[in-house]
C-alpha positions in Angstrom: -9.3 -7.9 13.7 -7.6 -4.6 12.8 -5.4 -5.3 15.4 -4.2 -7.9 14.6 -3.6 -6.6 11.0 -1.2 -4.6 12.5 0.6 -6.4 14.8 1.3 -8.3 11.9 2.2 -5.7 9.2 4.9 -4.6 12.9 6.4 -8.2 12.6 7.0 -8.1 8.5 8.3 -4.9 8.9 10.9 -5.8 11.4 11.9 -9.0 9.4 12.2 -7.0 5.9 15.1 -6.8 4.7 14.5 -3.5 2.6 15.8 0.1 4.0 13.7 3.1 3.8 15.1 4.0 0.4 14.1 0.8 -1.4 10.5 0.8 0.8 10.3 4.4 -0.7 10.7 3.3 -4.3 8.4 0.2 -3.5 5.9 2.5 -2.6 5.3 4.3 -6.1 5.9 1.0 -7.6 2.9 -0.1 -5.9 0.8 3.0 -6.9 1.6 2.5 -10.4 0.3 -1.0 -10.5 -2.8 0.8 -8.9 -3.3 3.3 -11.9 -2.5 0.8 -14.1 -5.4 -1.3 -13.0 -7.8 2.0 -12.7 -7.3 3.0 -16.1 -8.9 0.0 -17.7 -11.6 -0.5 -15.0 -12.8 3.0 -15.9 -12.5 2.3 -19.8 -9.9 4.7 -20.2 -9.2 5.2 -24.2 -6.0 2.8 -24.9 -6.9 -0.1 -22.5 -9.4 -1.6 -23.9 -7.6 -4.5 -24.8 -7.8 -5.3 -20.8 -10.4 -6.2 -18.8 -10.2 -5.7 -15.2 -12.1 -6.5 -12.0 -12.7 -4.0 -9.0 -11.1 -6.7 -6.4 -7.6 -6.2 -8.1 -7.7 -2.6 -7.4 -8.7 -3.3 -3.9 -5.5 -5.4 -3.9 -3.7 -3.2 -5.1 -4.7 -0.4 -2.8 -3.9 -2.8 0.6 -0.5 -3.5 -1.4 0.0 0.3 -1.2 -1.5 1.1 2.2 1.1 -1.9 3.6 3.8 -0.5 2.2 3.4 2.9 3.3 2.4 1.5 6.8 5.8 0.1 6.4 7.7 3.5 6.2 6.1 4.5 9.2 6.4 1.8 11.5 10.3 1.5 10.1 10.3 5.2 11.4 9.4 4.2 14.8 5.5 5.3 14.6 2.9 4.2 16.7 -0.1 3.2 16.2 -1.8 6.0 18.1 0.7 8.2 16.4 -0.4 7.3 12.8 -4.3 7.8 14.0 -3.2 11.1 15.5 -1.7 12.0 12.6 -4.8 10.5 10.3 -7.1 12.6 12.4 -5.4 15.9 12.0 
C-alpha cells in the first residue's frame, strides 16, 4: 500500500503546476494549519473557544508530509534516496 501511496504522490507531483518556491511556502503554510489545530487539542490558554479532534491533526500532518514529499520528488529524489536519507 505504501507503494502505491507514492507512486501516486510521483504522478501529482509531476502534474502540479506549483514551482519549488510556491511548494516551499506551501509547506509552512501547511505546518501552521498543524499548530493551529495542536494548540486547542492540547487546551492551550486562548483556544478554548475551539474544540478539536486528533484525526484533524493527523490530516494535517499527511498534508504536510505530502507536501514536503513533493519538494523532493520535484528535486529528482528517489525513493530509496529519501529512505537513505531518513535512515541517516
Amino acid at each position: 500500500m505504501i507503494k502505491n501511496t507514492l507512486e501516486l504522490v510521483k504522478v501529482l507531483t509531476d502534474r502540479d503546476t506549483k514551482n519549488l518556491s510556491q511548494k516551499g511556502l506551501k509547506l509552512p503554510e501547511e505546518c501552521g494549519e498543524l499548530s493551529k489545530n495542536i494548540l486547542p487539542y492540547e487546551g492551550a490558554a486562548g483556544t478554548f473557544n475551539r474544540f478539536i479532534q486528533k484525526e484533524k491533526i493527523a490530516d494535517n500532518c499527511v498534508d504536510t508530509i505530502l507536501v514536503a514529499l513533493s519538494i523532493a520528488y520535484s528535486l529528482g529524489y528517489s525513493d530509496d534516496e529519501l529512505a537513505a536519507i531518513m535512515l541517516k
